[in-house]
PDB file as gemmi writes it, atoms N, CA and C in Angstrom:
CRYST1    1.000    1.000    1.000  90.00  90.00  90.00 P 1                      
ATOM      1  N   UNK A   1      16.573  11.345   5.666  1.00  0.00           N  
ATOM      2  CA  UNK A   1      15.129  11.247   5.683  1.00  0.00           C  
ATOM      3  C   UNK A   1      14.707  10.827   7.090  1.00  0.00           C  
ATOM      4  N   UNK A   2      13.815  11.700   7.815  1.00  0.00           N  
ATOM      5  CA  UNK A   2      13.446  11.293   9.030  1.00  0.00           C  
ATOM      6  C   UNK A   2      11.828  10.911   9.047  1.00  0.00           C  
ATOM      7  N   UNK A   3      11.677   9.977   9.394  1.00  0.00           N  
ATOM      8  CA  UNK A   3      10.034   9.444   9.637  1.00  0.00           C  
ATOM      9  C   UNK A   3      10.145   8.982  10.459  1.00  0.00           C  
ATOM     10  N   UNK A   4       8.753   9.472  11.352  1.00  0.00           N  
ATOM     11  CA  UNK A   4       8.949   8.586  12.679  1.00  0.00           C  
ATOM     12  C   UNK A   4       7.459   7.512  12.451  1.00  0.00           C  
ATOM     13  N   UNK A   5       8.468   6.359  12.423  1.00  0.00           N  
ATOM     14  CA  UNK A   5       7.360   5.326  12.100  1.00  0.00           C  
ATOM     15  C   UNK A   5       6.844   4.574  12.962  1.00  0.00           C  
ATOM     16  N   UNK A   6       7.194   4.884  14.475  1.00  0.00           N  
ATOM     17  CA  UNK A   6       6.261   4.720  15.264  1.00  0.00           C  
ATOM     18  C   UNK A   6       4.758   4.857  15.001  1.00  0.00           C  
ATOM     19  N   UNK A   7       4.732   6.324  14.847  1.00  0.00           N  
ATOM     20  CA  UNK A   7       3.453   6.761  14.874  1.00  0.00           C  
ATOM     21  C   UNK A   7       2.111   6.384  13.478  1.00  0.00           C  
ATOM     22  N   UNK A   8       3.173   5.666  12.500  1.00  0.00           N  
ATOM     23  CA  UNK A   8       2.600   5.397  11.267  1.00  0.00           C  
ATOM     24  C   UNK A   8       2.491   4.119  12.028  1.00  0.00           C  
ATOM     25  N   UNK A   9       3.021   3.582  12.525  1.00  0.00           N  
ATOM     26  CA  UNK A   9       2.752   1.558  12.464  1.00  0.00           C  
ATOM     27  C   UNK A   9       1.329   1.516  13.274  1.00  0.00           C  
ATOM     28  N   UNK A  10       1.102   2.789  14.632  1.00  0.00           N  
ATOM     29  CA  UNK A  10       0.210   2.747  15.644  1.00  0.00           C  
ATOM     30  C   UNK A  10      -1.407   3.480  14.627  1.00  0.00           C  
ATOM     31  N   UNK A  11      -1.527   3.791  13.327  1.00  0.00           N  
ATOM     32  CA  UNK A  11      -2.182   3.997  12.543  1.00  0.00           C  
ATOM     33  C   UNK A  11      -2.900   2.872  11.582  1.00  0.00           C  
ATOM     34  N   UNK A  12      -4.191   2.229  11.753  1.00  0.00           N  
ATOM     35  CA  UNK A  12      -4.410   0.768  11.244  1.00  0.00           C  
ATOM     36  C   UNK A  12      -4.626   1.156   9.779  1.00  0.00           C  
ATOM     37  N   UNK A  13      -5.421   2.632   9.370  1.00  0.00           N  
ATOM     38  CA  UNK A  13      -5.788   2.571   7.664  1.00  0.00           C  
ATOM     39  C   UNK A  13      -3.885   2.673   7.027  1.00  0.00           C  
ATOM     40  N   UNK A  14      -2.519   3.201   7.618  1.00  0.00           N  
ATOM     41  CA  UNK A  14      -1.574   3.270   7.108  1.00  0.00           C  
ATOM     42  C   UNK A  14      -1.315   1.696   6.897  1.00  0.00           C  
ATOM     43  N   UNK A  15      -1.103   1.195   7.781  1.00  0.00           N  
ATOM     44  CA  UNK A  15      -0.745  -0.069   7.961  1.00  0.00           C  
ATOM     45  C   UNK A  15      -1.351  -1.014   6.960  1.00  0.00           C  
ATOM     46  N   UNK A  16      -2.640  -1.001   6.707  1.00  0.00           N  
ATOM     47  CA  UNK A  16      -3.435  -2.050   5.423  1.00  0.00           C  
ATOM     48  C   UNK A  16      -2.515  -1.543   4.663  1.00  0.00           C  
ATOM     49  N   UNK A  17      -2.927  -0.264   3.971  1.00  0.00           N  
ATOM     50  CA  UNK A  17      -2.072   0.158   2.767  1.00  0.00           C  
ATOM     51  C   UNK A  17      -0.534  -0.005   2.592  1.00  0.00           C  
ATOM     52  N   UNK A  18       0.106  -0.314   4.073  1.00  0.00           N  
ATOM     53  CA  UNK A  18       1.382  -0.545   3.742  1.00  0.00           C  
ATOM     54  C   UNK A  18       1.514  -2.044   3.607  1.00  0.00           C  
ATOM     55  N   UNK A  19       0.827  -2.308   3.970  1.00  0.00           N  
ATOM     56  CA  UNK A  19       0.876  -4.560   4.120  1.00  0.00           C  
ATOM     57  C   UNK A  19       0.315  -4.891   2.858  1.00  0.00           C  
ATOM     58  N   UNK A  20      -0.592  -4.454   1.775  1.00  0.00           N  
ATOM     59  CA  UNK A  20      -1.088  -4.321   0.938  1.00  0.00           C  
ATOM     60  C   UNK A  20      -0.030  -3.719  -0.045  1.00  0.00           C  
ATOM     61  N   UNK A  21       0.253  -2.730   0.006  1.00  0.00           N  
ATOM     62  CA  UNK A  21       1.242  -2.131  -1.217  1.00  0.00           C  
ATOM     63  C   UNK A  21       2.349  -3.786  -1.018  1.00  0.00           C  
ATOM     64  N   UNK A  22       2.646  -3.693   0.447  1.00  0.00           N  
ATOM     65  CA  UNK A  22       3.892  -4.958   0.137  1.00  0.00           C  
ATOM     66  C   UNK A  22       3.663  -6.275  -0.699  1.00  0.00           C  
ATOM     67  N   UNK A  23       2.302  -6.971  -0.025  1.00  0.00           N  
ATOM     68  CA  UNK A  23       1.963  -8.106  -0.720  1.00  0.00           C  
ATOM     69  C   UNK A  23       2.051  -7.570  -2.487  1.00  0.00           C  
ATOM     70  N   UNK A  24       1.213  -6.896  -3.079  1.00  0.00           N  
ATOM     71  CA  UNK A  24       1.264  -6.312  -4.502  1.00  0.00           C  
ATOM     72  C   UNK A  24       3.182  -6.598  -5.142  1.00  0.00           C  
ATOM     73  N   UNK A  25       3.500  -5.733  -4.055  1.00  0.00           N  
ATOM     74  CA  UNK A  25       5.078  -6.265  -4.311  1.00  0.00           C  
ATOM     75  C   UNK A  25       5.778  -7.306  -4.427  1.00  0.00           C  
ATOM     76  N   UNK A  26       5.259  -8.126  -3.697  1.00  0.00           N  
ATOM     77  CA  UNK A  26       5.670  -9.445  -3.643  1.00  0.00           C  
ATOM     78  C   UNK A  26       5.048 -10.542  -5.005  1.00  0.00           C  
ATOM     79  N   UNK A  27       3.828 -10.490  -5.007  1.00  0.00           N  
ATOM     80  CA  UNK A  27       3.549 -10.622  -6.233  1.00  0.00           C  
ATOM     81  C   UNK A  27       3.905 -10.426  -7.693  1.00  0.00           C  
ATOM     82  N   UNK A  28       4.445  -9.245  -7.753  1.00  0.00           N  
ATOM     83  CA  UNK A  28       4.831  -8.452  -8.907  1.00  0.00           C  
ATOM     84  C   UNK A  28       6.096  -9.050  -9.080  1.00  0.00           C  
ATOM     85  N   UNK A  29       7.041  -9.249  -7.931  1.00  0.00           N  
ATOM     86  CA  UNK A  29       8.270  -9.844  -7.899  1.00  0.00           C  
ATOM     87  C   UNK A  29       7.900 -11.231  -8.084  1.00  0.00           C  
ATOM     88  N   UNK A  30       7.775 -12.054  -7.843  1.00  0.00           N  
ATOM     89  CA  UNK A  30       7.349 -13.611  -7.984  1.00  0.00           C  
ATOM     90  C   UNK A  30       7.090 -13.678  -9.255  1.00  0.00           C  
ATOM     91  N   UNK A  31       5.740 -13.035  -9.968  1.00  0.00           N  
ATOM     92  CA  UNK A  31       5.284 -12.890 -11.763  1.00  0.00           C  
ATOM     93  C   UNK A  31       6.667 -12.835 -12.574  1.00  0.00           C  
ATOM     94  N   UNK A  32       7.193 -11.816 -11.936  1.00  0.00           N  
ATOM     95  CA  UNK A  32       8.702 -11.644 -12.723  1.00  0.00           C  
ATOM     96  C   UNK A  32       9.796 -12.432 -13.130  1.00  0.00           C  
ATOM     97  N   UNK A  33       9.845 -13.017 -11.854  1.00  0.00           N  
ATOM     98  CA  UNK A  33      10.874 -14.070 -11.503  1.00  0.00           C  
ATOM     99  C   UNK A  33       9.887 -15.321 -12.218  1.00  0.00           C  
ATOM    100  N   UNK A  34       8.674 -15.095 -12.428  1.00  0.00           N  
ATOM    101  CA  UNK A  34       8.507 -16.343 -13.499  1.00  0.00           C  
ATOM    102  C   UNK A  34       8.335 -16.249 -14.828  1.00  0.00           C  
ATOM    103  N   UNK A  35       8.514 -15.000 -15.186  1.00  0.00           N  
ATOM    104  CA  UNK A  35       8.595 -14.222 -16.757  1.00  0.00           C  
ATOM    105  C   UNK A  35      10.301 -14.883 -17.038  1.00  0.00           C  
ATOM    106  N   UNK A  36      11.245 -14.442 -16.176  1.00  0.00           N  
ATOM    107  CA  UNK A  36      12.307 -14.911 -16.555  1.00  0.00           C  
ATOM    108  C   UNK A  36      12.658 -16.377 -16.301  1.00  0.00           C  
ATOM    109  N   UNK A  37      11.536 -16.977 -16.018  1.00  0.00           N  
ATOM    110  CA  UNK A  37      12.169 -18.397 -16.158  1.00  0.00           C  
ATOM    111  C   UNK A  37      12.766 -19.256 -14.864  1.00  0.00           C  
ATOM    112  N   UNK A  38      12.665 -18.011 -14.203  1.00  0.00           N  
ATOM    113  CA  UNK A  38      13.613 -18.598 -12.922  1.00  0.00           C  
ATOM    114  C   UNK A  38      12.785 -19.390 -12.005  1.00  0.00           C  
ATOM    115  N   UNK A  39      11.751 -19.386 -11.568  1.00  0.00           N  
ATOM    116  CA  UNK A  39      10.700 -20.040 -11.252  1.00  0.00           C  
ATOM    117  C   UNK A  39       9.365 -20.899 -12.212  1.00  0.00           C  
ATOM    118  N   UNK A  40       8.873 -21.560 -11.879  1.00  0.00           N  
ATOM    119  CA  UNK A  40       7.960 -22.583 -12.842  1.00  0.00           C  
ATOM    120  C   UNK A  40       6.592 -21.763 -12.760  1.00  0.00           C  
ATOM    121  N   UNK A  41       5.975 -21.343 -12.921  1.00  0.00           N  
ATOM    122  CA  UNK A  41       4.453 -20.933 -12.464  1.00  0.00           C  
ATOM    123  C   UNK A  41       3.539 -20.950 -13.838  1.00  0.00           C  
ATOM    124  N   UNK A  42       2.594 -22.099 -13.813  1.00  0.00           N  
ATOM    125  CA  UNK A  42       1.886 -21.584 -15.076  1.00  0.00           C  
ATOM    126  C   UNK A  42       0.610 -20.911 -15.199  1.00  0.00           C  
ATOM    127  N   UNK A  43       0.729 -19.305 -15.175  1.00  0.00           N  
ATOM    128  CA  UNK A  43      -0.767 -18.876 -14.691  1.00  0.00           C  
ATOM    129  C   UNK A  43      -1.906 -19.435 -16.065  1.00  0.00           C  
ATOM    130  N   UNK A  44      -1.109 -19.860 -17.199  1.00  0.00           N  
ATOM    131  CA  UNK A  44      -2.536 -20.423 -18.331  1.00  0.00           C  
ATOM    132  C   UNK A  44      -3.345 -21.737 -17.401  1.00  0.00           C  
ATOM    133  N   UNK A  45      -3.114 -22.616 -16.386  1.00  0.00           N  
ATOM    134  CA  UNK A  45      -4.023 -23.767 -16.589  1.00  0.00           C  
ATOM    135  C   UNK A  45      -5.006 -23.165 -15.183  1.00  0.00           C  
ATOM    136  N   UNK A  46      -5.276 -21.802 -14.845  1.00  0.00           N  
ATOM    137  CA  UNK A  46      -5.603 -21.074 -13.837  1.00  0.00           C  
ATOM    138  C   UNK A  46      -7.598 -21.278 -14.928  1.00  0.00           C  
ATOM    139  N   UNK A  47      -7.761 -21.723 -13.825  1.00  0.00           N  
ATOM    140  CA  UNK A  47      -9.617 -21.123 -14.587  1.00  0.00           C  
ATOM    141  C   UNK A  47      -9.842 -20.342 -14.476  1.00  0.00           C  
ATOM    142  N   UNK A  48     -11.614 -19.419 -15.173  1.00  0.00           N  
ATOM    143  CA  UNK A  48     -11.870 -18.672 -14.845  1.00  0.00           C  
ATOM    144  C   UNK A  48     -11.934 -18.271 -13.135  1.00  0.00           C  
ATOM    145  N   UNK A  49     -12.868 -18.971 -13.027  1.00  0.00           N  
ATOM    146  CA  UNK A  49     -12.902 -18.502 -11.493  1.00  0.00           C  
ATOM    147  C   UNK A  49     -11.521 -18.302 -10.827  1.00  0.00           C  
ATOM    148  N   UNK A  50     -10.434 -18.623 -10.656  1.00  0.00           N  
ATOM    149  CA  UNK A  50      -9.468 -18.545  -9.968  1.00  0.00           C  
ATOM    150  C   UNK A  50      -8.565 -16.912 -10.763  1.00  0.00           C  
ATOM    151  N   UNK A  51      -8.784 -16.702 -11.715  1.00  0.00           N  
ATOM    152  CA  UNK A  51      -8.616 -15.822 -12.542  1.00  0.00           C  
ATOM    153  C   UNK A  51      -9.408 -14.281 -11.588  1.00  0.00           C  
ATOM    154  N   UNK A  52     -10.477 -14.398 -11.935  1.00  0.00           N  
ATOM    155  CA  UNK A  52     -11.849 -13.838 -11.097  1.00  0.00           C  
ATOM    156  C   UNK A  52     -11.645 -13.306  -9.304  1.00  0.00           C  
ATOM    157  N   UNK A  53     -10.768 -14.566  -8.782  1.00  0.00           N  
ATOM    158  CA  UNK A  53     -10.647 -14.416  -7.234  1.00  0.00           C  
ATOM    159  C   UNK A  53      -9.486 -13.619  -7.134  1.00  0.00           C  
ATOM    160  N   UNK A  54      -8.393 -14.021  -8.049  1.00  0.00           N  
ATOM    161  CA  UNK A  54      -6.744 -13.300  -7.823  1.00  0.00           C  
ATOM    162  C   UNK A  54      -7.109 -11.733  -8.255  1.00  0.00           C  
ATOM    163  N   UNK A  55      -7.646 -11.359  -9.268  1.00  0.00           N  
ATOM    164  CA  UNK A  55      -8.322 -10.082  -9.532  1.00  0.00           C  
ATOM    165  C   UNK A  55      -9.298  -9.069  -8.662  1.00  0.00           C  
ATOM    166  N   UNK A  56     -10.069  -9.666  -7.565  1.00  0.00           N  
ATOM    167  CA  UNK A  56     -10.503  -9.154  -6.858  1.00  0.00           C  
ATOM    168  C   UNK A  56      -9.776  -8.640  -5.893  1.00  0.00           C  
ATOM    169  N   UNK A  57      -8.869 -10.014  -5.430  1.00  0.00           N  
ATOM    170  CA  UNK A  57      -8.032  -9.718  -4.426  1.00  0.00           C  
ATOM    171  C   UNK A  57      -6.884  -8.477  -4.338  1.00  0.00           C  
ATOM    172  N   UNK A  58      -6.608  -8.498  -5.743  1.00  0.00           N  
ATOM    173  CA  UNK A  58      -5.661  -7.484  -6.290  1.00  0.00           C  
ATOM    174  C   UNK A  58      -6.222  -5.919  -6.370  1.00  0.00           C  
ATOM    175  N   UNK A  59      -7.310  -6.211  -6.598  1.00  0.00           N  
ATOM    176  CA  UNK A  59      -8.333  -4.923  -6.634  1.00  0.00           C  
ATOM    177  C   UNK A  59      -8.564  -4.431  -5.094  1.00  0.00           C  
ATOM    178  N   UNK A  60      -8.602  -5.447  -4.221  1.00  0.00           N  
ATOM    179  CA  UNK A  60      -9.072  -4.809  -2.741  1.00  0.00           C  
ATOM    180  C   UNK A  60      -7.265  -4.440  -2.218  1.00  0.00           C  
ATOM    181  N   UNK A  61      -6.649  -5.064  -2.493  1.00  0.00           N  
ATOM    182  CA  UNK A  61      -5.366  -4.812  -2.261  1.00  0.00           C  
ATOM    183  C   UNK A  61      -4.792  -3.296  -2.976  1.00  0.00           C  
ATOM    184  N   UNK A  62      -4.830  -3.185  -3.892  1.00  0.00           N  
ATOM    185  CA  UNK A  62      -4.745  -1.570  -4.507  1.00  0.00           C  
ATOM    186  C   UNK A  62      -5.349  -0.708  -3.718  1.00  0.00           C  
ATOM    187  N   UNK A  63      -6.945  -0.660  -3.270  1.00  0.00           N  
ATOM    188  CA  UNK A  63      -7.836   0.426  -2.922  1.00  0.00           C  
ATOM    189  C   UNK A  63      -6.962   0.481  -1.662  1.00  0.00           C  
ATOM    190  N   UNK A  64      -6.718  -0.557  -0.996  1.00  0.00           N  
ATOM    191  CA  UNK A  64      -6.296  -0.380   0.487  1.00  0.00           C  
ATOM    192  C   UNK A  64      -4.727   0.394   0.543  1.00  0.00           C  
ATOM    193  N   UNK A  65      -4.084   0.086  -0.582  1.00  0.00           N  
ATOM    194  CA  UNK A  65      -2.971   0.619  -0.374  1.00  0.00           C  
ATOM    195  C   UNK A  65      -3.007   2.105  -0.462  1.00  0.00           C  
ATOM    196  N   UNK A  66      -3.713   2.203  -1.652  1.00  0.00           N  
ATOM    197  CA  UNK A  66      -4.282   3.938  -2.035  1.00  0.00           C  
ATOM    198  C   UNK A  66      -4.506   4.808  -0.570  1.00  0.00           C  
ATOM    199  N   UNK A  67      -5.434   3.978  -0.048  1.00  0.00           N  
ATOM    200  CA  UNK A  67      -5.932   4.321   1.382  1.00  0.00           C  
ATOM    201  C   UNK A  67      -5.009   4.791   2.288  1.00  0.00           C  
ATOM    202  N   UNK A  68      -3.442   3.903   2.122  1.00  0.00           N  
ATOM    203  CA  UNK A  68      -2.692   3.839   2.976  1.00  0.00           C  
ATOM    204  C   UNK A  68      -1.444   5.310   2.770  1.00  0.00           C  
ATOM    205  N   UNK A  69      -1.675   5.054   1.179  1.00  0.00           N  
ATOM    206  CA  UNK A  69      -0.802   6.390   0.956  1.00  0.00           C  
ATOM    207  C   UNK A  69      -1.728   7.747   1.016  1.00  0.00           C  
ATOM    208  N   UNK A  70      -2.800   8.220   1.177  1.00  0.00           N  
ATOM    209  CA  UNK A  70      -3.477   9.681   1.311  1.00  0.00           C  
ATOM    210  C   UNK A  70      -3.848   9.700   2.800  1.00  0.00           C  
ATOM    211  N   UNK A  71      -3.436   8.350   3.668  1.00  0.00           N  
ATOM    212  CA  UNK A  71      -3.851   8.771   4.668  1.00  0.00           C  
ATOM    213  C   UNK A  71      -2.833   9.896   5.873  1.00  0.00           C  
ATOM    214  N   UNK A  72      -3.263  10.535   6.768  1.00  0.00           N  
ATOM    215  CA  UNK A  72      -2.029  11.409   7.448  1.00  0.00           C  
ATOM    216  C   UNK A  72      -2.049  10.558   8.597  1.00  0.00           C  
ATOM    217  N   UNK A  73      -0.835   9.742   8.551  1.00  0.00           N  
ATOM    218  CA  UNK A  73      -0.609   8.708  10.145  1.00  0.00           C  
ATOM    219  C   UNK A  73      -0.451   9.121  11.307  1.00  0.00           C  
ATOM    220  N   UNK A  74      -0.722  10.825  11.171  1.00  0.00           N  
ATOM    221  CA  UNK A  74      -0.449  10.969  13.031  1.00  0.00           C  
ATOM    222  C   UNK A  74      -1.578  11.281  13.451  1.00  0.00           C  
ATOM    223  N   UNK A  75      -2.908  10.997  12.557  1.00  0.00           N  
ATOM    224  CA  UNK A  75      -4.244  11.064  13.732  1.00  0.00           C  
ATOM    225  C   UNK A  75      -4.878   9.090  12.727  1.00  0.00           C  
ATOM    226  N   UNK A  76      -5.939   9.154  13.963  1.00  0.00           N  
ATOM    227  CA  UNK A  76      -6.530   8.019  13.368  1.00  0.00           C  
ATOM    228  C   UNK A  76      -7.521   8.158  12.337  1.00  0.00           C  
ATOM    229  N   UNK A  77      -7.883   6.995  12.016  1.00  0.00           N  
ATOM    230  CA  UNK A  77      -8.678   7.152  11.144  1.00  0.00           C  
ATOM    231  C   UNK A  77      -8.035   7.707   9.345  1.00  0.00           C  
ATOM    232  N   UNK A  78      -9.038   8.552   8.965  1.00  0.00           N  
ATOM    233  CA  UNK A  78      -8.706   8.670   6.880  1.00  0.00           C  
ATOM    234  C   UNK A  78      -8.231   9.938   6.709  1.00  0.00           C  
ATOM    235  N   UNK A  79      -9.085  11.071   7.963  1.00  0.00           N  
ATOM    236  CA  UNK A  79      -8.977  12.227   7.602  1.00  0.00           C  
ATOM    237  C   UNK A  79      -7.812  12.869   8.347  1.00  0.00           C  
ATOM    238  N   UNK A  80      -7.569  13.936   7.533  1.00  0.00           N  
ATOM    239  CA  UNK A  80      -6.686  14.570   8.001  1.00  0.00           C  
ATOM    240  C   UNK A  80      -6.912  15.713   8.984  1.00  0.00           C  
ATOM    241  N   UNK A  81      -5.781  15.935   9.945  1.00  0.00           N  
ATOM    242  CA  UNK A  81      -6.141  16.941  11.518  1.00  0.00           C  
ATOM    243  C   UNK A  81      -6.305  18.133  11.061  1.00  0.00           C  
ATOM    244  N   UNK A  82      -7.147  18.623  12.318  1.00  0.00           N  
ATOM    245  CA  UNK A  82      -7.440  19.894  12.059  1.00  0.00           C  
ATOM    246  C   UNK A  82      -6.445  21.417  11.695  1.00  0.00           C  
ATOM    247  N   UNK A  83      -4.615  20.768  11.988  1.00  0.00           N  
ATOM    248  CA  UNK A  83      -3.871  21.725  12.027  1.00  0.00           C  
ATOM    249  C   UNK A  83      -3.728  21.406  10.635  1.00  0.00           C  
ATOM    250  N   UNK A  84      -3.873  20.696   9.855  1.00  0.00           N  
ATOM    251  CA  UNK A  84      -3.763  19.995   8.149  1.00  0.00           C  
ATOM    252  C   UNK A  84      -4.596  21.044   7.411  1.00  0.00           C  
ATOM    253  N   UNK A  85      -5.765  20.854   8.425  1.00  0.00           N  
ATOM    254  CA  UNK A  85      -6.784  21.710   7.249  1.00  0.00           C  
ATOM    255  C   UNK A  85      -7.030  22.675   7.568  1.00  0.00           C  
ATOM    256  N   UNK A  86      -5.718  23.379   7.840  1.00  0.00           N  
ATOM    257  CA  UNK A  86      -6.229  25.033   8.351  1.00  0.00           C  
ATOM    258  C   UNK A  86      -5.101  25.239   7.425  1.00  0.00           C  
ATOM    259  N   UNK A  87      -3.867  24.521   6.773  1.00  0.00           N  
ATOM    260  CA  UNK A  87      -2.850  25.020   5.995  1.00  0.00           C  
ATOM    261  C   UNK A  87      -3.412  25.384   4.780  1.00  0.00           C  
ATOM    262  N   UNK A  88      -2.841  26.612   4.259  1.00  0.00           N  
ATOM    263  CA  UNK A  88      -2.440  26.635   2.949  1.00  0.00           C  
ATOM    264  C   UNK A  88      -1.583  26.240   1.875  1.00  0.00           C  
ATOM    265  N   UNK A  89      -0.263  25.886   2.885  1.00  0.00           N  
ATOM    266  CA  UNK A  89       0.833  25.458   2.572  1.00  0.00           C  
ATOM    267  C   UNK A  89       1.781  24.672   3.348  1.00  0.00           C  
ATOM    268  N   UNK A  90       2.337  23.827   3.219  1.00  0.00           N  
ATOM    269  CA  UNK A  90       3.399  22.802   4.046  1.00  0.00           C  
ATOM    270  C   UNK A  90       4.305  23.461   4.555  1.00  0.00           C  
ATOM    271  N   UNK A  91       4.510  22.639   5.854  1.00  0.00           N  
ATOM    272  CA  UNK A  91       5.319  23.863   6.707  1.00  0.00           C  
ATOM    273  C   UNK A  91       6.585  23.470   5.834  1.00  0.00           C  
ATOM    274  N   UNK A  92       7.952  24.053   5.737  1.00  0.00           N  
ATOM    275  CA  UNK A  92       9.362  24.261   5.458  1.00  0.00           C  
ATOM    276  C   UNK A  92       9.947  23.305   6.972  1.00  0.00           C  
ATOM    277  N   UNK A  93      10.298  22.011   6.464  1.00  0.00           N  
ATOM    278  CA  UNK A  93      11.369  21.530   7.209  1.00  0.00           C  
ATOM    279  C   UNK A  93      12.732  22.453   7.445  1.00  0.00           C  
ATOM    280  N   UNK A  94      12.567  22.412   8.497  1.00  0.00           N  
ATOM    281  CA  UNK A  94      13.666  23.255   8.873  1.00  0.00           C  
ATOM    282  C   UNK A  94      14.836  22.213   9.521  1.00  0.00           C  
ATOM    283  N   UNK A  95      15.613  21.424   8.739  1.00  0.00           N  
ATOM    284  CA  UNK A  95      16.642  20.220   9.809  1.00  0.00           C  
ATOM    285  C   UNK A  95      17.893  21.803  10.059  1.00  0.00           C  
ATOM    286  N   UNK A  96      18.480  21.224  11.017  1.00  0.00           N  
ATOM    287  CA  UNK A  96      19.337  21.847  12.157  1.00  0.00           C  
ATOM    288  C   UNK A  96      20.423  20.542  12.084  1.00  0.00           C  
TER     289      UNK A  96                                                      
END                                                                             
């Protein structure tokens, strides 16, 4: 698998969505690791409001990641280049 991730890291909408998909990850892993016991965390004595804030956060964290995966990292910005939207079809990697 070749990616050149230069050109994705020098892309800021890839980058949210990739720092974003990670945090989500990290989270998801932590919840887990306290489903099994292995860590203490009690999300019941959480109030509403704190309930309310982790949910938002999670919500802006999704959209951004979304963002991060439809975006094409070798131009800036959301949209995709003009040689993108002249295809009909994806070019055929050709590895050598």
């Amino acid at each position: 698998m070749k990616i050149n991730w230069g050109v994705r890291f020098k892309n800021k909408v890839w980058v949210s969505g990739f720092v974003s998909q990670t945090l989500l990850l990290i989270q998801a892993f932590i919840l887990g690791l306290e489903g099994l016991n292995v860590i203490d965390i009690d999300l019941e004595t959480l109030d509403a409001w704190s309930k309310w804030v982790i949910g938002i956060i999670n919500l802006v964290l999704a959209y951004l990641s979304y963002l991060g995966i439809i975006t094409d990292p070798t131009v800036e910005g959301i949209e995709d280049s003009t040689r993108v939207m002249s295809r009909d079809e994806p070019i055929k990697n050709k590895l050598q």
